[in-house]
C-alpha positions as a printed NumPy array, in Angstrom:
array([[ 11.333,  11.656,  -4.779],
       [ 12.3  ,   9.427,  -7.802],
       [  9.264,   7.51 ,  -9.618],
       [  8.66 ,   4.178,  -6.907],
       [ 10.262,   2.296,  -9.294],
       [ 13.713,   3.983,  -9.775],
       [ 14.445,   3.434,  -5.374],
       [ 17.407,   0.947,  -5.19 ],
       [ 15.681,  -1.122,  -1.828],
       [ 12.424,  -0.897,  -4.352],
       [ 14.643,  -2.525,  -6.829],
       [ 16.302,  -4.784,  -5.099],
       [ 12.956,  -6.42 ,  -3.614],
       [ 11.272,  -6.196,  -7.136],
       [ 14.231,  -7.963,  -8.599],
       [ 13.916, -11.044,  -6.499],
       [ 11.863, -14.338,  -8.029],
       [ 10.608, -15.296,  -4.704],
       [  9.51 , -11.54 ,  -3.429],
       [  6.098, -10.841,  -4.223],
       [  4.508,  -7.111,  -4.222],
       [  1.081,  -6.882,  -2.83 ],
       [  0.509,  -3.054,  -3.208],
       [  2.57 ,   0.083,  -4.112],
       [  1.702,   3.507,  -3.983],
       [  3.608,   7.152,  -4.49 ],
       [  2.237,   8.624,  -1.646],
       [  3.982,  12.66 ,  -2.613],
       [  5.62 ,  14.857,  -0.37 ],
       [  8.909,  12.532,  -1.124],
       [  7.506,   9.537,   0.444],
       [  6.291,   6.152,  -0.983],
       [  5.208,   2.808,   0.492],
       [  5.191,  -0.845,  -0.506],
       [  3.782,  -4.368,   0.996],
       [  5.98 ,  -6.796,   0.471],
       [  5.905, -10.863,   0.079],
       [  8.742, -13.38 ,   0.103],
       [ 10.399, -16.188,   1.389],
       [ 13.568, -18.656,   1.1  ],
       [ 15.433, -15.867,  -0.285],
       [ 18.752, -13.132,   0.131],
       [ 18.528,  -9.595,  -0.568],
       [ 21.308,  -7.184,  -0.61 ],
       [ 20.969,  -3.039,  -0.187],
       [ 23.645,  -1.001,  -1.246],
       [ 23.98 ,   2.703,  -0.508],
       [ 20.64 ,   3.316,  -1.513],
       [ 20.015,   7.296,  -2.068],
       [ 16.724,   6.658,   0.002],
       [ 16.197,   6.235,   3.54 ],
       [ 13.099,   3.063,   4.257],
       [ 11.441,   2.03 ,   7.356],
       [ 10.328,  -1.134,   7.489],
       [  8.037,  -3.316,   9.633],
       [  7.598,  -7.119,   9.937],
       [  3.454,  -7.616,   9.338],
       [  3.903, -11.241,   9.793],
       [  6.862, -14.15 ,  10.132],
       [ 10.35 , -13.02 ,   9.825],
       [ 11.752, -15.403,  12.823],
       [ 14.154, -17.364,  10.392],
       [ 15.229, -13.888,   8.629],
       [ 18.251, -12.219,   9.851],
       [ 21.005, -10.052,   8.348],
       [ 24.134, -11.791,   7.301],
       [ 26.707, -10.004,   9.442],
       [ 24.385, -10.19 ,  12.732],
       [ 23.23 , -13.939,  12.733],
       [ 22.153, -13.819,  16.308],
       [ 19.47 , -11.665,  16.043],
       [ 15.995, -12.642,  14.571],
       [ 13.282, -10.932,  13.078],
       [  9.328, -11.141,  14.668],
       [  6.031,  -9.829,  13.573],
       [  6.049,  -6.234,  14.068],
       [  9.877,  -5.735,  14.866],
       [ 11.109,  -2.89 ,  12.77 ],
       [ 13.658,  -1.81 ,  11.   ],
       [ 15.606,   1.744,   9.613],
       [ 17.564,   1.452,   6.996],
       [ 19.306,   4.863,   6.029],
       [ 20.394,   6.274,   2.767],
       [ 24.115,   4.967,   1.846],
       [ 23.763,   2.117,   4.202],
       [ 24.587,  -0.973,   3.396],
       [ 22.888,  -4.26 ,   4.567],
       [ 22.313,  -8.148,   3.332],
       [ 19.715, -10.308,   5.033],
       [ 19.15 , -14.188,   4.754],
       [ 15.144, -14.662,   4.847],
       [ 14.634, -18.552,   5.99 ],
       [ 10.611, -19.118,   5.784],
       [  7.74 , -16.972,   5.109],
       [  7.614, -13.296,   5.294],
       [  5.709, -10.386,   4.895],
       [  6.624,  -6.449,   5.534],
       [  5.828,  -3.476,   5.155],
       [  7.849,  -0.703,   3.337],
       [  7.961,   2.922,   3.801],
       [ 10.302,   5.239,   1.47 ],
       [ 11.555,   8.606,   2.34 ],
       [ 13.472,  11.114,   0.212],
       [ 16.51 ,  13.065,   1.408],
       [ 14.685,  15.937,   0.897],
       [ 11.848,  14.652,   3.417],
       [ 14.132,  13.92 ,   5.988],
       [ 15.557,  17.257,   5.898],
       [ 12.977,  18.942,   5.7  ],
       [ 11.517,  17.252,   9.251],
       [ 14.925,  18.078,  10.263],
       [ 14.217,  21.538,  10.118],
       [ 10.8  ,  21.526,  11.399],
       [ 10.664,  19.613,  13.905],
       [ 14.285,  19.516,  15.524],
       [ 15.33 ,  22.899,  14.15 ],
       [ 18.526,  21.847,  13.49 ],
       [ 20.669,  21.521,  10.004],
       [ 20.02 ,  18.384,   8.319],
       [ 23.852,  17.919,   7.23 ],
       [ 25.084,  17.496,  11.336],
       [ 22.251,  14.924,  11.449],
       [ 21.999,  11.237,  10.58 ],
       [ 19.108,   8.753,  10.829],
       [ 20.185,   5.802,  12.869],
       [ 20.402,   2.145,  11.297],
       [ 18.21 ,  -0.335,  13.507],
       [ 17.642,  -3.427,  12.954],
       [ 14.575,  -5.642,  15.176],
       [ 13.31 ,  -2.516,  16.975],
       [ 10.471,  -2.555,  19.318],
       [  8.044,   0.092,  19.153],
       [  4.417,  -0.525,  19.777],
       [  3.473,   2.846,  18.407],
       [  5.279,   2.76 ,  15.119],
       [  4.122,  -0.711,  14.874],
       [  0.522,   0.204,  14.644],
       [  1.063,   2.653,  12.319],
       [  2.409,   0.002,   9.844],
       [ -0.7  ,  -2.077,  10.612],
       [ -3.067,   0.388,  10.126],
       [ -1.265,   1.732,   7.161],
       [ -1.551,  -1.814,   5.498],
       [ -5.375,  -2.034,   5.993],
       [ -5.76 ,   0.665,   3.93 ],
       [ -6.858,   0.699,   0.091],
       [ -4.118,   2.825,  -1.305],
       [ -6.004,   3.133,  -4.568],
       [ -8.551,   5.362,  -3.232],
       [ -8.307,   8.925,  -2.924],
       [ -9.543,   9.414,   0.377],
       [ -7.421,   6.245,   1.559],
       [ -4.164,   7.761,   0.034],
       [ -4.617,  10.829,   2.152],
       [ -4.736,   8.639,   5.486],
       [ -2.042,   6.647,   4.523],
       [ -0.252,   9.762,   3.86 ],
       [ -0.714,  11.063,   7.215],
       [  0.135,   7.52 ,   8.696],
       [  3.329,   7.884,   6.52 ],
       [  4.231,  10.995,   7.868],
       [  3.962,  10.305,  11.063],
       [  6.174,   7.422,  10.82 ],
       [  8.598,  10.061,   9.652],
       [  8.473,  12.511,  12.396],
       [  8.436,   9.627,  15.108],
       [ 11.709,   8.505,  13.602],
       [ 13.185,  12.057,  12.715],
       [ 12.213,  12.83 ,  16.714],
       [ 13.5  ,   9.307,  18.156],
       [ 16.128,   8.139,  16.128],
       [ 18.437,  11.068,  14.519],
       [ 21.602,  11.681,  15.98 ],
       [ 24.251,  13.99 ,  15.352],
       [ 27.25 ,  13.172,  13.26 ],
       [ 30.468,  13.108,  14.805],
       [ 33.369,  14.643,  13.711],
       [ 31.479,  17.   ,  11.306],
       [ 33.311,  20.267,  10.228],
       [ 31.168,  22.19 ,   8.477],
       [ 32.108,  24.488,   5.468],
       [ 29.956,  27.047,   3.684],
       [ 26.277,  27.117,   4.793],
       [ 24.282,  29.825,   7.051],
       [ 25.127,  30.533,  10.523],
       [ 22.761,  29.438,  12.984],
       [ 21.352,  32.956,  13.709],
       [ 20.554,  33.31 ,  10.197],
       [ 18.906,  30.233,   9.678],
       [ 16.824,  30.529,  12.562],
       [ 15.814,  34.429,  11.227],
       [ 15.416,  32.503,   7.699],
       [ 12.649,  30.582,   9.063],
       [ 10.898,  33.031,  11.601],
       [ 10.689,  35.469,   7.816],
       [  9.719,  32.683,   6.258],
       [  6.889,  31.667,   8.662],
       [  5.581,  35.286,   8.655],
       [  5.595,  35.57 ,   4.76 ],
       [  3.843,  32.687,   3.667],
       [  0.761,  34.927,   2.611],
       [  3.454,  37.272,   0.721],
       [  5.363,  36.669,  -2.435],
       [  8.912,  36.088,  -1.216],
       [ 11.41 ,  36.634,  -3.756],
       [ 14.898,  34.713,  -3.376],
       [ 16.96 ,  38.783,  -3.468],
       [ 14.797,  38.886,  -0.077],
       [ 15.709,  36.218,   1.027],
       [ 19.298,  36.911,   0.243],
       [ 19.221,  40.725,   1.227],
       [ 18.409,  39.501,   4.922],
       [ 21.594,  37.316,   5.042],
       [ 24.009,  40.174,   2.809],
       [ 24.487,  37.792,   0.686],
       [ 23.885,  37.675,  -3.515],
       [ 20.895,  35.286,  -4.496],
       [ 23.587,  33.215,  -6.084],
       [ 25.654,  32.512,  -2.804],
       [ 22.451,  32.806,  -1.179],
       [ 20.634,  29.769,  -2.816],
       [ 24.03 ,  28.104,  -2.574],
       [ 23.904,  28.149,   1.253],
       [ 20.488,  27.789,   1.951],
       [ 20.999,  24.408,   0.723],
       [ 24.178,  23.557,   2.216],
       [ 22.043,  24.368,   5.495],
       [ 18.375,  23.216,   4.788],
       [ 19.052,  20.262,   2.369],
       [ 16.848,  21.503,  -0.289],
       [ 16.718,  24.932,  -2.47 ],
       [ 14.651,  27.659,  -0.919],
       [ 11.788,  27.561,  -2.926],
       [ 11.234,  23.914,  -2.29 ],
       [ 11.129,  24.716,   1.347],
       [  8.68 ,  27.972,   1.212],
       [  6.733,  25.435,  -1.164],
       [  6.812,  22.814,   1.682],
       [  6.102,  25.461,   4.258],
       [  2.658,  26.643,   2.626],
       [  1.553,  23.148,   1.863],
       [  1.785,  22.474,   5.783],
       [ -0.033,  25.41 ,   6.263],
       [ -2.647,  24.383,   3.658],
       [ -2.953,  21.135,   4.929],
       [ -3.36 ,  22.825,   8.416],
       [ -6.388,  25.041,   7.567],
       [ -8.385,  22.397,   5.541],
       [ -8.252,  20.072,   8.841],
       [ -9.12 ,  22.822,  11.686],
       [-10.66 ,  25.189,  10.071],
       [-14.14 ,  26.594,   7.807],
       [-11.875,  28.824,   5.283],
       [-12.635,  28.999,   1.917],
       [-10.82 ,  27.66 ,  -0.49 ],
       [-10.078,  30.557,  -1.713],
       [ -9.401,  32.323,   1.661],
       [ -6.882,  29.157,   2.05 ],
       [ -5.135,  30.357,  -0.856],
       [ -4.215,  33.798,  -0.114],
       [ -3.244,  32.552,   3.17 ],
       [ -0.867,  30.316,   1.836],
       [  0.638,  32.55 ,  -1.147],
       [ -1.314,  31.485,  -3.8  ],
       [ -2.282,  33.933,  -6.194],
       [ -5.918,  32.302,  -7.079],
       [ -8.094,  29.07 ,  -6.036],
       [ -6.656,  27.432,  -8.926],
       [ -3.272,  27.712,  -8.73 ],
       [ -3.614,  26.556,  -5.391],
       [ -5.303,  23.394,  -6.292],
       [ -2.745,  22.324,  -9.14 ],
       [  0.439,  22.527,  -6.761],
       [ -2.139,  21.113,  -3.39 ],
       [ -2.596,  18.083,  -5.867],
       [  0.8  ,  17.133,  -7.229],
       [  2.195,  17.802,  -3.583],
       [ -0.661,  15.657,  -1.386],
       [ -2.315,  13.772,  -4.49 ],
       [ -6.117,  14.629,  -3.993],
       [ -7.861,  18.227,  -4.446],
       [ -7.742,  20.642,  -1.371],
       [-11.651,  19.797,  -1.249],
       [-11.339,  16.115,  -1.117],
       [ -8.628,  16.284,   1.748],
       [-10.955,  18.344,   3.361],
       [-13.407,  15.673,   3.085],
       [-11.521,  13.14 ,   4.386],
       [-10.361,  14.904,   7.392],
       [-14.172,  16.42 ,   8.212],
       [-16.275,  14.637,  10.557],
       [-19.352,  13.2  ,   9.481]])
């Protein structure tokens, strides 16, 4: 994702004299979040490249979006706002919400994982004034946290990504009308990942990759995005930091030992690529995640 500052719904809140930002924080793995302040005022989004999931923390009952007067906001109604959506909302009275940011990338990459399914027949559906306790309570306990702090930032990582997932697995539907041109057949995509699983502990070069499908790594790479959303090594990098993240939280590995089994070559290496993806050391998300 984009620095917090560069996403357009970001913008548009920051750009507003009556919006007030309590906290920010670039939470890595494409996702950010934001608390948000403001009152008496109108915002607009315009195709933002960004997808944002929102929650009302408090107030809201005199906010409403322009085209849909009817309906009202309430504390802990939520809201989806995909990438190249477009939206304006009227905010009568107080308000504060909650802000979660996720990159194209993200999404498709949940896609995969969790739906097994190509990212580009897929859409996130716009909703505006959901109900859904769960989600809800996320948001609130994402808030409560001090997103300054190391051990804090990993939590409300986990909180963010589970706000992901429960949308990716609840409110994704499949676009209609879609011909599809170019990308991997199914078969191959679902080999892709089965290889890829298996090989996380191996160096996997893209010709492999490519050899499996007949394909040259050119055409190859090509595909693999049309399909996936994202280049190939930006998935097998996504696929052995959810590993890594796996073995710190259930299991006694070294560090080292955690390493090899992910595909790194040493501890080090490892550690450099654990902390620009997650934000803390593999040792201090271990920390967080071990029980006292």
């Amino acid at each position: 994702m984009h620095t917090l500052h560069t996403l357009q719904v970001f913008q548009a809140m920051g750009s507003s004299p009556n919006a007030r930002l309590e906290h920010c924080a670039e939470l890595g793995d494409g996702m950010a979040a934001a608390l948000w302040s403001n009152h008496h005022d109108a915002r607009t989004y315009e195709a933002p490249t960004h997808h944002t999931l929102s929650c009302y923390i408090s107030g809201g009952t005199g906010t409403f979006r322009r085209e849909k007067p009817g309906a009202k906001g309430a504390p802990g109604k939520l809201c989806v706002l995909p990438a190249e959506h477009q939206s304006s909302w009227i905010i009568n009275g107080e308000i504060r919400l909650a802000h979660v940011y996720v990159s194209q990338e993200q999404f498709a990459l949940g896609c995969i994982t969790l739906l097994d399914r190509e990212p580009r027949t897929l859409h996130l559906r716009e909703l505006t004034f959901q109900e859904d306790e769960q989600q809800s309570l996320r948001f609130h306990q994402l808030i409560k946290m001090n997103w300054s702090e190391p051990g804090e930032r990993l939590l409300t990582s986990t909180l963010a990504s589970a706000l992901l997932d429960h949308a990716v697995l609840n409110q994704v539907g499949m676009r209609g009308g879609l011909q599809l041109k170019g990308g991997l057949a199914a078969h191959q995509r679902r080999q892709l990942v089965e290889r890829i699983e298996h090989s996380l502990a191996e160096p996997i070069s893209i010709g492999q990759l490519a050899a499996q499908c007949a394909l040259s790594p050119y055409h190859f790479a090509r595909m693999f995005r049309e399909s996936f959303g994202v280049p190939p090594h930006q998935y097998v990098l996504a696929r052995r930091m959810a590993r890594a993240r796996d073995c710190l939280r259930n299991s006694s590995l070294a560090l080292g030992d955690i390493a090899l089994a992910c595909g790194f070559a040493s501890a080090s290496h490892f550690t450099n690529r654990f902390k620009q993806s997650v934000g803390a050391t593999p040792g201090e998300y271990r920390a967080v995640f071990t029980p006292l």
